[in-house]
C-alpha positions as CSV (number, residue, x, y, z in Angstrom):
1,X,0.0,0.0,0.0
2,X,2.7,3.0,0.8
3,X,4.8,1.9,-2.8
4,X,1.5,2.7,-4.5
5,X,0.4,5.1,-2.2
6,X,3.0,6.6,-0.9
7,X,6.1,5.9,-3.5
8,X,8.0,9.3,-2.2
9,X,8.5,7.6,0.7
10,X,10.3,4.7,-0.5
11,X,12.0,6.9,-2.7
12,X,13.3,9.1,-0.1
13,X,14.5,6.1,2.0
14,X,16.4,4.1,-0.6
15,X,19.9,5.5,-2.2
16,X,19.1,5.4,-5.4
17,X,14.9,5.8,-5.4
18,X,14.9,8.8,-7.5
19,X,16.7,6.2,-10.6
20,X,14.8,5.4,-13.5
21,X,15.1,2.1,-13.0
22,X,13.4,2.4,-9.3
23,X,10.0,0.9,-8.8
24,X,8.1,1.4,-5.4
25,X,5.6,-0.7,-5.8
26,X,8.0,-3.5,-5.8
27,X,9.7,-2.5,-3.3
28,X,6.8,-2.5,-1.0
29,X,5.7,-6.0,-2.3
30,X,9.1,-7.2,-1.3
31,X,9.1,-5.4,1.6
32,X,5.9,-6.3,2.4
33,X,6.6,-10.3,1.8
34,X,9.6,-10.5,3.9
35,X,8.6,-8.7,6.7
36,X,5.1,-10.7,6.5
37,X,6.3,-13.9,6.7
38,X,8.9,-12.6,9.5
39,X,5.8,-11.6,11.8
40,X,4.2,-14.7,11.0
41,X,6.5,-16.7,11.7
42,X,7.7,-14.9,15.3
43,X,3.6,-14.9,16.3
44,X,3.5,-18.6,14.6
45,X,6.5,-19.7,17.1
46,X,4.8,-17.5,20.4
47,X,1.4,-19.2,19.9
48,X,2.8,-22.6,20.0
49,X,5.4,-22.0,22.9
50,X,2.2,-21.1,24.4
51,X,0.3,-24.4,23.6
52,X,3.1,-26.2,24.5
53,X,3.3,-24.8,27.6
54,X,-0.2,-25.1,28.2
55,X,0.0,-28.8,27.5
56,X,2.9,-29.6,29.5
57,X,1.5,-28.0,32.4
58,X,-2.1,-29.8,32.1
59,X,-0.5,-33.7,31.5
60,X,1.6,-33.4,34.9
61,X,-0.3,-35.6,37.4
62,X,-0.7,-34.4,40.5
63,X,0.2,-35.8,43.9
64,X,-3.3,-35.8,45.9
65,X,-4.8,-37.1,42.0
66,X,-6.9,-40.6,42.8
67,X,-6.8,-41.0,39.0
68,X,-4.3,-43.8,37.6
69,X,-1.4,-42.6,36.1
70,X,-1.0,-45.5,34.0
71,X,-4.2,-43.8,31.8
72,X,-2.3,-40.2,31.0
73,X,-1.9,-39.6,27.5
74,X,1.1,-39.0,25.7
75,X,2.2,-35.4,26.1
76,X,1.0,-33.3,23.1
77,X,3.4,-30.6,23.9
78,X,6.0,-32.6,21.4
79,X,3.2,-33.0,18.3
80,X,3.2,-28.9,19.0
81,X,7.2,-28.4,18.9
82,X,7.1,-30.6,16.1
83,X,4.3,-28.9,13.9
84,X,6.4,-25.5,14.4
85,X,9.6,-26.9,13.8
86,X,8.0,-27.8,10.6
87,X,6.0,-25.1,9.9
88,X,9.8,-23.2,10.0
89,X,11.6,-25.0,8.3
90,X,8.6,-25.0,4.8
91,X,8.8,-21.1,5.7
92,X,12.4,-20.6,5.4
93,X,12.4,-22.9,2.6
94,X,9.8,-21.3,0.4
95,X,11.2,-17.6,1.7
96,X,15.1,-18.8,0.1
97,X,13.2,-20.2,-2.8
98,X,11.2,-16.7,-3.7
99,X,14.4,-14.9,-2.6
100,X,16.1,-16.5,-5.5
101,X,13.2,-16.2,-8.1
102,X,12.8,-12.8,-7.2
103,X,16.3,-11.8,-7.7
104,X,16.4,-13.4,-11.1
105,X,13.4,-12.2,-11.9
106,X,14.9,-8.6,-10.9
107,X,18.2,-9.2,-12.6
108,X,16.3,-9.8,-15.3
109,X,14.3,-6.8,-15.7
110,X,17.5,-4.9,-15.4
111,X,19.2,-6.2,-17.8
112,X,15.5,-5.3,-20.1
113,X,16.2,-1.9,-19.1
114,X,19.7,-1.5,-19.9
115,X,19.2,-3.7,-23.3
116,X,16.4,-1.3,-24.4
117,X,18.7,1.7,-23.6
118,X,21.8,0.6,-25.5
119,X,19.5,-0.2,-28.4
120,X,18.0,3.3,-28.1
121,X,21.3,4.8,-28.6
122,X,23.2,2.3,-31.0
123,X,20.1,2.7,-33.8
124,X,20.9,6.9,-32.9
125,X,24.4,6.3,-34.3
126,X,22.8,4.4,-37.2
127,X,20.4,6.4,-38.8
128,X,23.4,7.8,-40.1
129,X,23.3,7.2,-44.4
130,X,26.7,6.5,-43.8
131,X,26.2,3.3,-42.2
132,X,23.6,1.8,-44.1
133,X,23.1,-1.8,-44.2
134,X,24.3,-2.2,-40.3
135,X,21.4,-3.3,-37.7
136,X,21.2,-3.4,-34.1
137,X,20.5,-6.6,-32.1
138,X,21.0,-8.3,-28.7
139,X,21.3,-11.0,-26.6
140,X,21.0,-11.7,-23.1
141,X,22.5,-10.0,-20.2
142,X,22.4,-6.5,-22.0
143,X,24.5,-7.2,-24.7
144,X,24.0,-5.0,-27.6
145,X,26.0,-5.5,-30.9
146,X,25.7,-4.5,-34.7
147,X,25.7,-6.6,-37.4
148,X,25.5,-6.3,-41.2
149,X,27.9,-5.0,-44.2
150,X,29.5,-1.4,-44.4
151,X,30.8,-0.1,-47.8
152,X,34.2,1.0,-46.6
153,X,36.7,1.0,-44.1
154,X,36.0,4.4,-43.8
155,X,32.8,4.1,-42.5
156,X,33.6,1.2,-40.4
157,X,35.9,3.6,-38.8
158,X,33.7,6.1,-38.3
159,X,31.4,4.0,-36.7
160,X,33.8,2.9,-34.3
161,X,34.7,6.1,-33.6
162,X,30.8,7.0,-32.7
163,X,30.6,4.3,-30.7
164,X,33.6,4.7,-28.9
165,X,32.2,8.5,-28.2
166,X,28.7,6.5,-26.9
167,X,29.8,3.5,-25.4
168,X,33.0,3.5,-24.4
169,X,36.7,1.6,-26.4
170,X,35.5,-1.8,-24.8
171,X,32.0,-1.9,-25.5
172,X,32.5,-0.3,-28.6
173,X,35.0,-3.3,-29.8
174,X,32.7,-6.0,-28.5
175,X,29.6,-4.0,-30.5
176,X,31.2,-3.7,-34.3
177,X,33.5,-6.8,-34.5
178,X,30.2,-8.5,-36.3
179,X,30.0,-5.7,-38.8
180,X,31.8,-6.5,-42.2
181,X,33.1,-4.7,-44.9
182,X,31.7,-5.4,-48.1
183,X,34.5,-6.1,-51.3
């Protein structure tokens, strides 16, 4: 409720909330998740210390009793302890396993982001005439490249060179080593 209705806040509290890149409203579901399942689980463990304790106290026979003892059930304190040991364990279990999904998932739309950026500003370096016949494309993990044919070394140069100027030497290298010179 406070990513969508209050995403300042969450914007103001995270280094780097005022990003593109920073969504509130997944924050707070995050947020919201971990700290749910924490609370749960603390009230979850309380509740049965309490039944157990409840139990333990009500199967001790006392002294004065004229009841048998030989009839006393088994103590149902340990069915308890063992239903929240278990209930902890699927808990911490399930919250690793979304933990994991969630940061792929995460890592994922990142890498979206940064993809559809590069590509953004590779095909402003190709509208060019000059470098007709070269196309941007990707692959995973935000790697953006050009392929195609150029009519000269010239050109190919001059491409590198606008890349360089946008991307940086390395990138640059890794973006125009697919783009071939035609004879």
């Amino acid at each position: 409720m406070i990513g969508a209705g209050a995403p300042e806040y969450y914007r103001s509290v995270f280094r780097g909330g005022h990003s593109s890149d920073f969504n509130p409203l997944q924050v707070g579901i995050g947020l919201g998740a971990t700290q749910g399942i924490a609370a749960g689980l603390a009230i979850a463990i309380i509740v049965l210390a309490l039944l157990a304790w409840r139990d333990i106290g009500s199967a001790r026979p006392t002294i004065d009793s004229d009841t048998p003892t030989k009839g006393l059930r088994s103590p149902s304190w340990l069915v308890h302890v063992l239903w929240g040991v278990a209930t902890a364990m699927s808990v911490l279990i399930i919250s690793a396993a979304t933990f994991i999904v969630g940061g792929f998932a995460g890592q994922q739309q990142l890498y979206q982001a940064w993809t559809e950026r590069k590509l953004v500003r590779l095909a402003a370096v190709l509208q060019s005439k000059e470098f007709e016949g070269v196309e941007a494309d990707y692959s995973s993990a935000a790697q953006v490249y050009s392929t195609g044919k150029i009519k000269d070394n010239a050109a190919r140069g001059s491409l590198h060179d606008k890349l360089v100027v946008t991307f940086g030497a390395e990138e640059a290298h890794e973006m125009i080593w697919r783009v071939e010179v035609t004879p």
